[in-house]
N, C-alpha and C positions, 0 to 999 in steps of 0.2 A: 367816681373821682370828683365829683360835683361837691359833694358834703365837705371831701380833703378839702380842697382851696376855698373851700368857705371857711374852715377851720382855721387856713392859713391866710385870711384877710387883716385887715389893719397891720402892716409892717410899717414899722418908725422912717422906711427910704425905698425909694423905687428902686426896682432890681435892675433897673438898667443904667447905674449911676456911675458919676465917672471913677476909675481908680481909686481905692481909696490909701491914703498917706499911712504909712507905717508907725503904731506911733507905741511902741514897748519900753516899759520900765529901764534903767538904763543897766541894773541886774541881768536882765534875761537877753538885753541886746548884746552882751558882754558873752555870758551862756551861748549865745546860739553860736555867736561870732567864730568862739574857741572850740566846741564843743560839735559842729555841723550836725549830723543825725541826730545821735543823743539832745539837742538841745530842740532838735524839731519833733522828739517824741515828748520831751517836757513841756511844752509849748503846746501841743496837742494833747496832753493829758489836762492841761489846766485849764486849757478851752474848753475841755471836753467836760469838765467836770466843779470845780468851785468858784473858775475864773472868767470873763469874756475875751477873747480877741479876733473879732470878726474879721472875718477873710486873713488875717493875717498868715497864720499857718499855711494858708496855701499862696500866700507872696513869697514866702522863704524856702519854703519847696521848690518855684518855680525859680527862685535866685539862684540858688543852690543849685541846680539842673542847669541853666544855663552855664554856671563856673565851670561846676566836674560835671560833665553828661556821662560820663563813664559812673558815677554814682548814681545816679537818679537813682534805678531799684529801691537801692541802701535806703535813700533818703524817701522814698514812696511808700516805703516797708517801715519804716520808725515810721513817719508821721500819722498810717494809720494804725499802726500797734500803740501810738500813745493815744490817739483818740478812743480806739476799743478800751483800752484801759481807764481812760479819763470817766468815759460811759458808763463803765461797769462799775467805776466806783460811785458813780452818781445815783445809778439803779439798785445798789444794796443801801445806801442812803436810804433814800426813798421808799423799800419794804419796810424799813426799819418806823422810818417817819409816817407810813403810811397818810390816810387819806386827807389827814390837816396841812400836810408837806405839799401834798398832789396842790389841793385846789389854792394854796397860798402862792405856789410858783402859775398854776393855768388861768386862774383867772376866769375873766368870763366865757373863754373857751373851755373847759372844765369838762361840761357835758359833753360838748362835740368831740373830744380829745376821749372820753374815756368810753364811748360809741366806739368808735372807730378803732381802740386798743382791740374792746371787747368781741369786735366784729372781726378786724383785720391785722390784728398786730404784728403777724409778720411782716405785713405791704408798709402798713403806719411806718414802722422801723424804716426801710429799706428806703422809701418814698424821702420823706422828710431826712434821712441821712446824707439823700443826695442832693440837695437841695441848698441853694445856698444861705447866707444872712440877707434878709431877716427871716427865715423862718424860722418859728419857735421849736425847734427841734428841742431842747431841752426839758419843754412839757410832757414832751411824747418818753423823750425818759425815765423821765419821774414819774406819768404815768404807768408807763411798762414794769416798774417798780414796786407801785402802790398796788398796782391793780394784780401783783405775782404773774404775768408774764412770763410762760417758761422760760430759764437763762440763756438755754441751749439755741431757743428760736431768738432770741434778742439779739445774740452773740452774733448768728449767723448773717440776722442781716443787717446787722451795722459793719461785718466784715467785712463781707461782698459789693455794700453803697459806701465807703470812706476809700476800700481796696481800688473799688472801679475808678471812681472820683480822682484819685491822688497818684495815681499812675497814669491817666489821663493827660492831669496839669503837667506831670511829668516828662512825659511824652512829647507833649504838644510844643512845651519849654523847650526839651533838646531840639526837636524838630524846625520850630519855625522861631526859634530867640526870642527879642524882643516884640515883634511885630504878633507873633501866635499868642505874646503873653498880652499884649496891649488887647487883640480878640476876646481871649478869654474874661478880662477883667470888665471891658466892657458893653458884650452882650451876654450875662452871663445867665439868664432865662432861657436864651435858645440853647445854649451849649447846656444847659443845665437837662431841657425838655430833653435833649437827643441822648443825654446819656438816660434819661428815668425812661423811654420809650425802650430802648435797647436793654436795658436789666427787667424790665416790666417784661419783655416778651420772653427772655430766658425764662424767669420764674414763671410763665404759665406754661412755655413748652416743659420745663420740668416740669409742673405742675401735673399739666395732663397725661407724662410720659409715664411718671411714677403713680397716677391714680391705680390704685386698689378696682378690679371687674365688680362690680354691681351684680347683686345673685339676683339670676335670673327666676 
């Protein structure tokens, strides 16, 4: 894990920063306004894939869940099926564009990001998916792109880290309002470590449940 958070050094803002202010096109604030789910899978597809809107998607999630908590699901279920989508369309980009694409969005992380594809791409994926802004998550998909990354293992674990992640905020929203949400926004390193601790140890007890016997 040592190489990862070398990889994810120099972020533009400390992770442990106060709230940050909502601040959308007055199009998509209109969109979300009208449109609840739907508009937070559009919203998560464009974050996900040609647009930025840091943390936001998961401010409107946890708005949204406080109004209807009888929705959450709905609205936990679009926000990570727009982001699976957003991803996926960024990741056929990226085969497409191959390795000029790669190092033009990675930068001087480039090598370390494409080590770590080569080495661990299912963790790379699932790691940094959980993870909030700033991490350069979006190298790792273009990466996972450039470098043909099976779709099948890409797929799975941006499901499982956006799925966990976004039913979480969900969660925490109906359960404790405003005060769980003020938590989550700002400590959002440790809420962040206890859910990659918790998915990290499924995927090795899977890991080691499903290994294949070693011939003896």
């Amino acid at each position: 894990m040592g190489e990862l958070a070398q990889t994810l050094q120099n972020a533009d803002a400390p992770m442990d920063s106060p709230a940050p202010q909502i601040h959308l096109p007055h199009w998509l604030q209109a969109i979300v306004a009208s449109a609840g789910g739907m508009g937070l899978f559009l919203i998560a597809f464009l974050d996900s894939s040609v647009l930025t809107f840091p943390v936001i998607n998961d401010l409107l999630l946890i708005d949204l869940s406080i109004e209807f908590p009888a929705r959450m699901p709905y609205y936990a279920a679009m926000a990570t099926l727009g982001s699976v989508a957003g991803c996926s369309f960024l990741y056929y980009l990226a085969r497409k564009g191959g390795e000029a694409m790669f190092r033009k969005h990675a930068g001087a992380r480039a090598e370390r990001v494409r080590a770590w594809i080569n080495r661990h791409g299912f963790l790379s994926i699932l790691v940094t998916a959980l993870l909030p802004p700033p991490t350069p998550f979006k190298a790792f998909v273009i990466a996972a792109g450039a470098l043909e990354m099976p779709f099948s293992k890409f797929a799975l674990g941006l499901l499982a880290a956006r799925g966990f992640r976004f039913f979480a905020e969900g969660f925490l929203a109906v359960r404790y309002g405003e005060q769980g949400t003020q938590f989550l926004l700002t400590h959002k390193l440790e809420v962040s470590g206890i859910a990659l601790a918790v998915v990290l140890a499924l995927y090795l007890a899977g890991k080691a449940l499903f290994r294949q016997p070693s011939d003896s």
